[in-house]
Chimera marker file (.cmm) of the C-alpha trace (Angstrom):
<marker_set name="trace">
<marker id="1" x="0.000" y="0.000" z="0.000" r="1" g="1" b="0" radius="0.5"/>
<marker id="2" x="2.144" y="3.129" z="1.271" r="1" g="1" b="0" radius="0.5"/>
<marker id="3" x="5.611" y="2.859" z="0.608" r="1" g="1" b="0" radius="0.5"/>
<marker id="4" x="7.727" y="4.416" z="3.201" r="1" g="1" b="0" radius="0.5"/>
<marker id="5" x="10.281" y="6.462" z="1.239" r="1" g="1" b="0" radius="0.5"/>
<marker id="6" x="7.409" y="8.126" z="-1.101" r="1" g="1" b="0" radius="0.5"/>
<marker id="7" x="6.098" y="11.342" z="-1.065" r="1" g="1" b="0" radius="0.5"/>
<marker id="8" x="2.444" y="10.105" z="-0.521" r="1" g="1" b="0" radius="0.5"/>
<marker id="9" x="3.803" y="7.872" z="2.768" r="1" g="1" b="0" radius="0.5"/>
<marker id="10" x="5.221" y="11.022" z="4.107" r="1" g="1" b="0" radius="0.5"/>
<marker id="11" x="1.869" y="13.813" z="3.305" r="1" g="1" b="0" radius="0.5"/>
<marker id="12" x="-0.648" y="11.313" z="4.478" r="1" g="1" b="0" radius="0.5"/>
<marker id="13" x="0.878" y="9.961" z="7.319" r="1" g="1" b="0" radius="0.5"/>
<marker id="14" x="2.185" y="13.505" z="8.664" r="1" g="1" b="0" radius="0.5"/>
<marker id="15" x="5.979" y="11.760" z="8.838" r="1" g="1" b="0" radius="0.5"/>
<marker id="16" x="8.983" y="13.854" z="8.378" r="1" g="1" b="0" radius="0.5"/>
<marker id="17" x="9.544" y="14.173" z="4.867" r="1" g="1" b="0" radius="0.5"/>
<marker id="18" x="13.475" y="13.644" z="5.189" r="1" g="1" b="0" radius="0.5"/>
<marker id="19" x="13.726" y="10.403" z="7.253" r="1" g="1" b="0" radius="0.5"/>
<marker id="20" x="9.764" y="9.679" z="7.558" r="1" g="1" b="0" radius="0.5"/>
<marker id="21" x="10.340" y="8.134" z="11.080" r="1" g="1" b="0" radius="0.5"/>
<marker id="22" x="8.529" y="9.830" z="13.204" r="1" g="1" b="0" radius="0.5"/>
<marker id="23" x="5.109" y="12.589" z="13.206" r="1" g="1" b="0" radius="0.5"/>
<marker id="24" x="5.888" y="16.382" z="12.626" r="1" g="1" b="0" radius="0.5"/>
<marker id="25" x="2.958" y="16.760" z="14.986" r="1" g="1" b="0" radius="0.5"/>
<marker id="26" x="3.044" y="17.023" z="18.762" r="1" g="1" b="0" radius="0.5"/>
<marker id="27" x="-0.286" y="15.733" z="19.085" r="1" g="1" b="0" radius="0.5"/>
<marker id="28" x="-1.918" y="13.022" z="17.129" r="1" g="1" b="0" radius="0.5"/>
<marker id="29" x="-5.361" y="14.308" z="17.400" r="1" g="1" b="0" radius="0.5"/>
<marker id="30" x="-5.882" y="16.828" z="15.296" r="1" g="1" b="0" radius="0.5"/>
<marker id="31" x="-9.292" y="17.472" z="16.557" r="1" g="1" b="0" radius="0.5"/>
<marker id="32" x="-7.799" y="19.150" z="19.477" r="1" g="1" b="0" radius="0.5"/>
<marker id="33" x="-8.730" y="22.768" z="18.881" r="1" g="1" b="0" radius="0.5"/>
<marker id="34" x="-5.076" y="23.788" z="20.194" r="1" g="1" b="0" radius="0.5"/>
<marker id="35" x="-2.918" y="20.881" z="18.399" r="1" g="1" b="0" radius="0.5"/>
<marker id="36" x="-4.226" y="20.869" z="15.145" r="1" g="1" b="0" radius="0.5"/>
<marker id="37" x="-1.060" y="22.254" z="13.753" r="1" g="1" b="0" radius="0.5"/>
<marker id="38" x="1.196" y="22.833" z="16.617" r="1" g="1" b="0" radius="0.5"/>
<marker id="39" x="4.635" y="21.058" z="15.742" r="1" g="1" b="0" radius="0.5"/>
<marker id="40" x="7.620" y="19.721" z="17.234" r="1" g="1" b="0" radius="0.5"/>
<marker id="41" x="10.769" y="22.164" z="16.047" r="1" g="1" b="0" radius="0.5"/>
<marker id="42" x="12.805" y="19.552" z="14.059" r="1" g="1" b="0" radius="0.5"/>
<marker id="43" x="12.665" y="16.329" z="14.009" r="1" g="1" b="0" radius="0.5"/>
<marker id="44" x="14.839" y="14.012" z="16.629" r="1" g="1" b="0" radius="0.5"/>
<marker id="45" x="15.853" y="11.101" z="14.304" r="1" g="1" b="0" radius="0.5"/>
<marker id="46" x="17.655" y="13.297" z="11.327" r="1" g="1" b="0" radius="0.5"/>
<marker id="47" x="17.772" y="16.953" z="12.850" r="1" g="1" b="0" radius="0.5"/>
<marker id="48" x="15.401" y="18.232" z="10.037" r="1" g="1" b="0" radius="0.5"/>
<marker id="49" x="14.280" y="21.837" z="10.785" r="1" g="1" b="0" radius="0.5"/>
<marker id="50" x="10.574" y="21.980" z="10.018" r="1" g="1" b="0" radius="0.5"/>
<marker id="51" x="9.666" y="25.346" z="9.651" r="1" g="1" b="0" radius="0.5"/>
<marker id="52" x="12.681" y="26.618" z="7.290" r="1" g="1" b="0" radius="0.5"/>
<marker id="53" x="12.420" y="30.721" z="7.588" r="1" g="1" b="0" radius="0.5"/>
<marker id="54" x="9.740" y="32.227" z="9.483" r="1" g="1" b="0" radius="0.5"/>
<marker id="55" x="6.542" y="32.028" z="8.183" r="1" g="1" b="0" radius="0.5"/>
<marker id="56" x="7.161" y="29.186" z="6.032" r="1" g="1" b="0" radius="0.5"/>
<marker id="57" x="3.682" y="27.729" z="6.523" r="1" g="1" b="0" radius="0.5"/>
<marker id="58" x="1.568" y="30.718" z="4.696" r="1" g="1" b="0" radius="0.5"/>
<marker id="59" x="2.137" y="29.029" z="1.385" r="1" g="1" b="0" radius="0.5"/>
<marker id="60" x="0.168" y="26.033" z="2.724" r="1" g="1" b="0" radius="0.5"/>
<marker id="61" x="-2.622" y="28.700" z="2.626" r="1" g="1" b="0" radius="0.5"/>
<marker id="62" x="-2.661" y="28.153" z="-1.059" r="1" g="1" b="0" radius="0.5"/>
<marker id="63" x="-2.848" y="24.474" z="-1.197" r="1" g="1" b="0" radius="0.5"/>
<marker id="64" x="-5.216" y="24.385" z="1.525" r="1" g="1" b="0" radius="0.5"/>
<marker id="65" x="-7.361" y="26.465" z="-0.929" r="1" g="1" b="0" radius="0.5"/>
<marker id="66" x="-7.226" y="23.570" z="-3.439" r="1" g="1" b="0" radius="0.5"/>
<marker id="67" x="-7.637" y="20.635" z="-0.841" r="1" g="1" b="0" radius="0.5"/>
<marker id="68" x="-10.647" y="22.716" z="0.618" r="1" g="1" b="0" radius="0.5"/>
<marker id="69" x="-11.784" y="23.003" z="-2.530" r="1" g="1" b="0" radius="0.5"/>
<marker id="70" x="-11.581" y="19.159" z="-3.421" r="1" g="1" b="0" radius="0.5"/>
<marker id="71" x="-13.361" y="18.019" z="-0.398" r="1" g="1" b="0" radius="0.5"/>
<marker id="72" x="-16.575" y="20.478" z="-1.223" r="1" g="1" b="0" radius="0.5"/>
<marker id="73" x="-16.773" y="19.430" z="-5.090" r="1" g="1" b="0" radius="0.5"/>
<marker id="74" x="-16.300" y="15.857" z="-3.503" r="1" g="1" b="0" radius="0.5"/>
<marker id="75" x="-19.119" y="16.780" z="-1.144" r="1" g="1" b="0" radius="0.5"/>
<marker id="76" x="-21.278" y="18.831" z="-3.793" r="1" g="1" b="0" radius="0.5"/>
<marker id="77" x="-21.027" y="14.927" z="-6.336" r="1" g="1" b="0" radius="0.5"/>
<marker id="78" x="-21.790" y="13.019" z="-3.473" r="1" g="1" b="0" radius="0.5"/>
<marker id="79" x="-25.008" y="14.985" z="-1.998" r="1" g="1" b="0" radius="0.5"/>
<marker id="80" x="-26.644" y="16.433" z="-5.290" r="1" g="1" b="0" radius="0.5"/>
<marker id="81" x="-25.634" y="14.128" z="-8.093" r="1" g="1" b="0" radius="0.5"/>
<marker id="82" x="-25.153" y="10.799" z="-6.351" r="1" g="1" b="0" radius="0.5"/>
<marker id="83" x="-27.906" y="10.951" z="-3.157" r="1" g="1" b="0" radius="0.5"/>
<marker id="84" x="-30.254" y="13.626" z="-5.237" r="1" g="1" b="0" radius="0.5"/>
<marker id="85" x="-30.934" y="16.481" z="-2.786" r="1" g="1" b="0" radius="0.5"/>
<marker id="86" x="-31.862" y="20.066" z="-3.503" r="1" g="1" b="0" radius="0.5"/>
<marker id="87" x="-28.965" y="22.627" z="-4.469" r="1" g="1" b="0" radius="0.5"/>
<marker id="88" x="-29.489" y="24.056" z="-0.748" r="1" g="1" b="0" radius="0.5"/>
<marker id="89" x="-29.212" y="20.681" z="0.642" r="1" g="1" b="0" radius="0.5"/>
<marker id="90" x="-25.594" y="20.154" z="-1.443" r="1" g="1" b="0" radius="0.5"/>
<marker id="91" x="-24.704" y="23.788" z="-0.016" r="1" g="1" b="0" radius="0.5"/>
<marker id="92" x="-25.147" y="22.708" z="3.736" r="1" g="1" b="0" radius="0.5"/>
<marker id="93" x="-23.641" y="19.297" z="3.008" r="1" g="1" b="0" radius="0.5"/>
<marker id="94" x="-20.400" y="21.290" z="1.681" r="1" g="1" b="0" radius="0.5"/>
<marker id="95" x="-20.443" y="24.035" z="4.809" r="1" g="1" b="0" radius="0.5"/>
<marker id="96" x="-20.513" y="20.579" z="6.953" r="1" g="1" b="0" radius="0.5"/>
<marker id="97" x="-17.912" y="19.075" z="5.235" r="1" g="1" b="0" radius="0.5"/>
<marker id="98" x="-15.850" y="21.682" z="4.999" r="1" g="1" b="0" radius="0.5"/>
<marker id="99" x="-16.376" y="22.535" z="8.698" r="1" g="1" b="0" radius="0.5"/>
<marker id="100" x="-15.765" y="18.787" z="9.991" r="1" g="1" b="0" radius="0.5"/>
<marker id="101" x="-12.780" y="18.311" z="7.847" r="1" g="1" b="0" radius="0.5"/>
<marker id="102" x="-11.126" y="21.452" z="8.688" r="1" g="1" b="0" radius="0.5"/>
<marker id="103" x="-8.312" y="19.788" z="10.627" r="1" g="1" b="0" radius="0.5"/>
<marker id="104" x="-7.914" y="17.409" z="7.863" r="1" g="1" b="0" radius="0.5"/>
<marker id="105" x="-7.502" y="19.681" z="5.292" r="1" g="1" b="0" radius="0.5"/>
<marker id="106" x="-5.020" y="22.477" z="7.623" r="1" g="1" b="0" radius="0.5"/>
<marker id="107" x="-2.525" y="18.936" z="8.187" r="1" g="1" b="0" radius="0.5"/>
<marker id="108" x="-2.824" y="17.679" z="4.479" r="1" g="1" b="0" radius="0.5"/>
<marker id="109" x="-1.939" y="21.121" z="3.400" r="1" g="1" b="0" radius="0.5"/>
<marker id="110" x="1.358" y="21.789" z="5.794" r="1" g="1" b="0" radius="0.5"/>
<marker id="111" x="2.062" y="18.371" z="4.771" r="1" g="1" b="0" radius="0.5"/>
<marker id="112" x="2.035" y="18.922" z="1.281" r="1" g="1" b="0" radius="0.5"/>
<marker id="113" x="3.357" y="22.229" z="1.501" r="1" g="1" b="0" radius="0.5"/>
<marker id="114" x="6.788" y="21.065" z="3.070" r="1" g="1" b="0" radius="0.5"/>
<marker id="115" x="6.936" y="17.876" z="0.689" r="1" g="1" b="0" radius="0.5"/>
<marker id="116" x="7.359" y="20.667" z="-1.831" r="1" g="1" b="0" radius="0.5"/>
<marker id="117" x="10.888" y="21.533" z="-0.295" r="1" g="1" b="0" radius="0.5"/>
<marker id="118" x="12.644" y="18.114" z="0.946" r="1" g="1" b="0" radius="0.5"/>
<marker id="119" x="13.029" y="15.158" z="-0.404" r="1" g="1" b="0" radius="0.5"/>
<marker id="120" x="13.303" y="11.666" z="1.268" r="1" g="1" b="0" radius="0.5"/>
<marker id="121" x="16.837" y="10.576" z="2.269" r="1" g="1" b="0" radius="0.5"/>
<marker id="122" x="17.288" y="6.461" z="3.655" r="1" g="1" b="0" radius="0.5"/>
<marker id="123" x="20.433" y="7.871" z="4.984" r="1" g="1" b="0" radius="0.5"/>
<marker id="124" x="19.495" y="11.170" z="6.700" r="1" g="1" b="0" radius="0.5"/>
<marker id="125" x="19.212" y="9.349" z="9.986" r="1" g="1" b="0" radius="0.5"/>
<marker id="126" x="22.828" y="8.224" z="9.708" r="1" g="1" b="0" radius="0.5"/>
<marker id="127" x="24.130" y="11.345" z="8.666" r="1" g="1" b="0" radius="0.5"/>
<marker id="128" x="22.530" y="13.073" z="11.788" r="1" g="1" b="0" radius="0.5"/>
<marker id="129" x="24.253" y="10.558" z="14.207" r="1" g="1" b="0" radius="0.5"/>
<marker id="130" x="27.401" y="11.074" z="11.881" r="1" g="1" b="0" radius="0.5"/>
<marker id="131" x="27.620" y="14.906" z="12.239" r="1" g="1" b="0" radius="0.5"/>
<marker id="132" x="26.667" y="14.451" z="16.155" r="1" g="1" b="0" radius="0.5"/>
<marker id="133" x="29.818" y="12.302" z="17.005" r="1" g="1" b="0" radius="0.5"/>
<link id1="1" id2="2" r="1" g="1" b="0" radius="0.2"/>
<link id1="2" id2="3" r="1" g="1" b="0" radius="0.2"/>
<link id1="3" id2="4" r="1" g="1" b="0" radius="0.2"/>
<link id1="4" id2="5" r="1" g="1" b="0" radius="0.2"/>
<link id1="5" id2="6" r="1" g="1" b="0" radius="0.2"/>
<link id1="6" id2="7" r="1" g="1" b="0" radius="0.2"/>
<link id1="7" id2="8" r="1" g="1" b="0" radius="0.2"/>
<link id1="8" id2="9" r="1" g="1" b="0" radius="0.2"/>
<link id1="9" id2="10" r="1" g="1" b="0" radius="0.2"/>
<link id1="10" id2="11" r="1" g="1" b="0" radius="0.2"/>
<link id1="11" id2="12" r="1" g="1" b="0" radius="0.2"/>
<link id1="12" id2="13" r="1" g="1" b="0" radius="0.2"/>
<link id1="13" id2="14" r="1" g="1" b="0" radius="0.2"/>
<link id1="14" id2="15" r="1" g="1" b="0" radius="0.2"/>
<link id1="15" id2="16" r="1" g="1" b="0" radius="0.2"/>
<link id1="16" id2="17" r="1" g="1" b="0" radius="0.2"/>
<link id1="17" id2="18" r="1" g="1" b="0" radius="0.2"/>
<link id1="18" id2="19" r="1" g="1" b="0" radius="0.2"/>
<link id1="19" id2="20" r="1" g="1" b="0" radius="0.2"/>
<link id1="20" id2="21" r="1" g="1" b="0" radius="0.2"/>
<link id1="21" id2="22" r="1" g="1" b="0" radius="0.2"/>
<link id1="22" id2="23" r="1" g="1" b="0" radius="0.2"/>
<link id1="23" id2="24" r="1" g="1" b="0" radius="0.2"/>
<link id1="24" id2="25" r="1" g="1" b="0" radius="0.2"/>
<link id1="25" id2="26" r="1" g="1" b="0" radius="0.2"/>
<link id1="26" id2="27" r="1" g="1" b="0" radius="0.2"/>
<link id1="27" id2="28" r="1" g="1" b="0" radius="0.2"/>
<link id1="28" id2="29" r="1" g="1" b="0" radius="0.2"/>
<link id1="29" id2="30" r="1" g="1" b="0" radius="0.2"/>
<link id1="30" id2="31" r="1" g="1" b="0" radius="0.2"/>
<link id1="31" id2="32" r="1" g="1" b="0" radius="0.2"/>
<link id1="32" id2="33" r="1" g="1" b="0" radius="0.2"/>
<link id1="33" id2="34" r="1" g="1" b="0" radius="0.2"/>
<link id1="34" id2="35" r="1" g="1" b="0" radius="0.2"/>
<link id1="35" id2="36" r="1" g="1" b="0" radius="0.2"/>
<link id1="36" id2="37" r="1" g="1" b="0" radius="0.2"/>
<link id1="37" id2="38" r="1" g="1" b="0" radius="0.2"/>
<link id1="38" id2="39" r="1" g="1" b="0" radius="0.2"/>
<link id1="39" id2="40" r="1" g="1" b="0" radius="0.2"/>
<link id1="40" id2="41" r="1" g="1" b="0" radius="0.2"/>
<link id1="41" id2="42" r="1" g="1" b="0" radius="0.2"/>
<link id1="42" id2="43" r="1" g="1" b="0" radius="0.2"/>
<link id1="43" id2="44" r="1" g="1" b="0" radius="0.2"/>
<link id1="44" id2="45" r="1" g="1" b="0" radius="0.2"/>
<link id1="45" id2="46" r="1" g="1" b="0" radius="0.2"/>
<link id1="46" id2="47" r="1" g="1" b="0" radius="0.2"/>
<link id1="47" id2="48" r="1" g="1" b="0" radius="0.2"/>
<link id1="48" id2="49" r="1" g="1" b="0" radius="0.2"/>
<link id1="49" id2="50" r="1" g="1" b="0" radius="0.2"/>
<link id1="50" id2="51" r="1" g="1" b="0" radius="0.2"/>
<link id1="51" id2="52" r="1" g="1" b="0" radius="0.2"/>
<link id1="52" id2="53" r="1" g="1" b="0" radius="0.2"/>
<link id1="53" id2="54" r="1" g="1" b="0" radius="0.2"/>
<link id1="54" id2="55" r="1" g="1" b="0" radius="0.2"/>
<link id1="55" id2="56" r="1" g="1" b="0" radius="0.2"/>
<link id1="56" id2="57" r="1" g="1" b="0" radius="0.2"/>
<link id1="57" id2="58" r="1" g="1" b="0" radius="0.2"/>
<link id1="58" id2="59" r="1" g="1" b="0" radius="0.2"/>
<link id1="59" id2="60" r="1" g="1" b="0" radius="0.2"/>
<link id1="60" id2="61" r="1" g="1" b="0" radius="0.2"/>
<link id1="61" id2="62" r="1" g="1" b="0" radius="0.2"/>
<link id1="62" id2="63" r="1" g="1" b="0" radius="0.2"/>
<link id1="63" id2="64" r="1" g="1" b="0" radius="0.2"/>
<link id1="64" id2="65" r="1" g="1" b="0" radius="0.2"/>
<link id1="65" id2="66" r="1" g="1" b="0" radius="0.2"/>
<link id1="66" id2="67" r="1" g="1" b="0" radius="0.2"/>
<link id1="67" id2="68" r="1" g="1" b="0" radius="0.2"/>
<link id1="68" id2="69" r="1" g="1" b="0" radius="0.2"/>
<link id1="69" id2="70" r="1" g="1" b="0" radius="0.2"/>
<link id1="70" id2="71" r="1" g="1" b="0" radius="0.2"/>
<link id1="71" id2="72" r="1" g="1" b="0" radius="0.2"/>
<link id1="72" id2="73" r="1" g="1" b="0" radius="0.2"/>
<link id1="73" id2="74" r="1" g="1" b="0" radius="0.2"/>
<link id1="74" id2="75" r="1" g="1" b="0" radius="0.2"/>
<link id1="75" id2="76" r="1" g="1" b="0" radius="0.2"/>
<link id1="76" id2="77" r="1" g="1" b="0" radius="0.2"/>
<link id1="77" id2="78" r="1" g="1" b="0" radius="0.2"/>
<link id1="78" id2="79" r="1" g="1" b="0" radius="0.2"/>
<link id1="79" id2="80" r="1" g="1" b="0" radius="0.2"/>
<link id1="80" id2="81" r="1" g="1" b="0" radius="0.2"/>
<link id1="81" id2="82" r="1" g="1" b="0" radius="0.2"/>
<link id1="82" id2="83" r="1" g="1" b="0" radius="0.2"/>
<link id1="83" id2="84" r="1" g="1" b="0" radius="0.2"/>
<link id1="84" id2="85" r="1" g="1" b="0" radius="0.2"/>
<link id1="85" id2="86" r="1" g="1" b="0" radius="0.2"/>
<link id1="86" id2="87" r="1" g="1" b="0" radius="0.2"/>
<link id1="87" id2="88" r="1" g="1" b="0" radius="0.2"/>
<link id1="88" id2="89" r="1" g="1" b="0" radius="0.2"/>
<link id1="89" id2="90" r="1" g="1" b="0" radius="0.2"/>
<link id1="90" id2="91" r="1" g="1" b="0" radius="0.2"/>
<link id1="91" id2="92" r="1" g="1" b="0" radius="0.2"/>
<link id1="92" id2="93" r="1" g="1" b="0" radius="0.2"/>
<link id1="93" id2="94" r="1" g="1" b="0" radius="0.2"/>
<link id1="94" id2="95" r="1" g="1" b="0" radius="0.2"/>
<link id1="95" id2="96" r="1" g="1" b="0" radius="0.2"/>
<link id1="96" id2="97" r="1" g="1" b="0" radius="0.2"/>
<link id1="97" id2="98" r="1" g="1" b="0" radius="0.2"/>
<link id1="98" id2="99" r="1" g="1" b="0" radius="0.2"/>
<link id1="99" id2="100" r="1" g="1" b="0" radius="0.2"/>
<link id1="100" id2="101" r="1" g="1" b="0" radius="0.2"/>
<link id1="101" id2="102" r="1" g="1" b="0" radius="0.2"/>
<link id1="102" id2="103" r="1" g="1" b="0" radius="0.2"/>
<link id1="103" id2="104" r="1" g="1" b="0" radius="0.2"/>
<link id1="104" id2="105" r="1" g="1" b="0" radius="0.2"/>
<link id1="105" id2="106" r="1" g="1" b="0" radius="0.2"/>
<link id1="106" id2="107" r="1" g="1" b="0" radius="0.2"/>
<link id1="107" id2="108" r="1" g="1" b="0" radius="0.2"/>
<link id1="108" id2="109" r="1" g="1" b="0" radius="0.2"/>
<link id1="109" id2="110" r="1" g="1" b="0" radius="0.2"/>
<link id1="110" id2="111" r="1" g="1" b="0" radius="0.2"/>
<link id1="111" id2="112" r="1" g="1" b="0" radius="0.2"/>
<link id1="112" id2="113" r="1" g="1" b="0" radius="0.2"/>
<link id1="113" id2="114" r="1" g="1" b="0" radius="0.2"/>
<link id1="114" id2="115" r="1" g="1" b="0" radius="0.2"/>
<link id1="115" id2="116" r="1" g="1" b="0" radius="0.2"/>
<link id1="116" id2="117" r="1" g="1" b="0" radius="0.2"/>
<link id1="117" id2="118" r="1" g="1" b="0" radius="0.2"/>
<link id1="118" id2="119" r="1" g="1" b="0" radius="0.2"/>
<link id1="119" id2="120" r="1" g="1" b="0" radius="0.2"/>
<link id1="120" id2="121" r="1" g="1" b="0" radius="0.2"/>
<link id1="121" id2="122" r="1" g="1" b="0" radius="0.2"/>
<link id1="122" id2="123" r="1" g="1" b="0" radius="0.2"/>
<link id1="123" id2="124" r="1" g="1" b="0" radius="0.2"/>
<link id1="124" id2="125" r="1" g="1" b="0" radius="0.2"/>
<link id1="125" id2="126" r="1" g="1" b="0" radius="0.2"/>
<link id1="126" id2="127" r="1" g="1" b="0" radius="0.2"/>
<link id1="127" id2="128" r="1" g="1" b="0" radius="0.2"/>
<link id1="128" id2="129" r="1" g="1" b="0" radius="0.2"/>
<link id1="129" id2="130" r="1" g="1" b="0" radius="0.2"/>
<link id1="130" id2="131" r="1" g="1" b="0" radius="0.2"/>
<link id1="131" id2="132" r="1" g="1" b="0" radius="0.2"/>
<link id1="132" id2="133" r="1" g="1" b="0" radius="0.2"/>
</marker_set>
């Protein structure tokens, strides 16, 4: 199924995309109002500094745009073409979804975002411990 070492592994899973061995997240509820997208500094297995300059994560704004907008189209197909309900129906089964999903879509999006800028390394873990000695 997921391949650690891909891109995909590392934005669904919320993994560090440079060594993908442990969560960027503190928490792993992301329904907790105050840990949806708080984050540990760097990661403790290869030393990878998630947020690169400060600000970094505003450009997840943008994909967050498109992933928001993905899960109400999904949501629009679903309740008006699939299921049949009325155009307002479809409208408050998009608010919903968007509104339920929310932390979903704020994770996928930082995750995403910061795939953009590393790549995955099978020996990053090493290297830390190297440079450490």
């Amino acid at each position: 199924m997921l391949k650690k070492g891909s891109k995909l592994y590392s934005i669904l899973t919320g993994s560090c995309p440079k060594c993908q061995e442990e969560s960027m997240y503190v928490s792993k509820n992301m329904y907790n109002p105050g840990e949806t997208i708080h984050m540990n500094e760097h990661c403790s297995h290869c030393g990878t500094k998630y947020k690169i300059e400060p600000s970094f994560f505003y450009g997840a704004m943008y994909v967050s745009y498109g992933v928001g907008t993905a899960f109400a189209v999904a949501a629009f197909v679903i309740s008006y073409l699939f299921i049949g309900t009325s155009v307002k129906t479809a409208f408050f089964a998009i608010i919903g979804t968007l509104v339920v999903f929310m932390p979903i879509i704020m994770r996928l999006s930082r995750n995403i975002w910061i795939n953009f800028f590393f790549k995955y390394d099978p020996k990053a873990v090493e290297k830390h411990q190297a440079s450490q000695a």
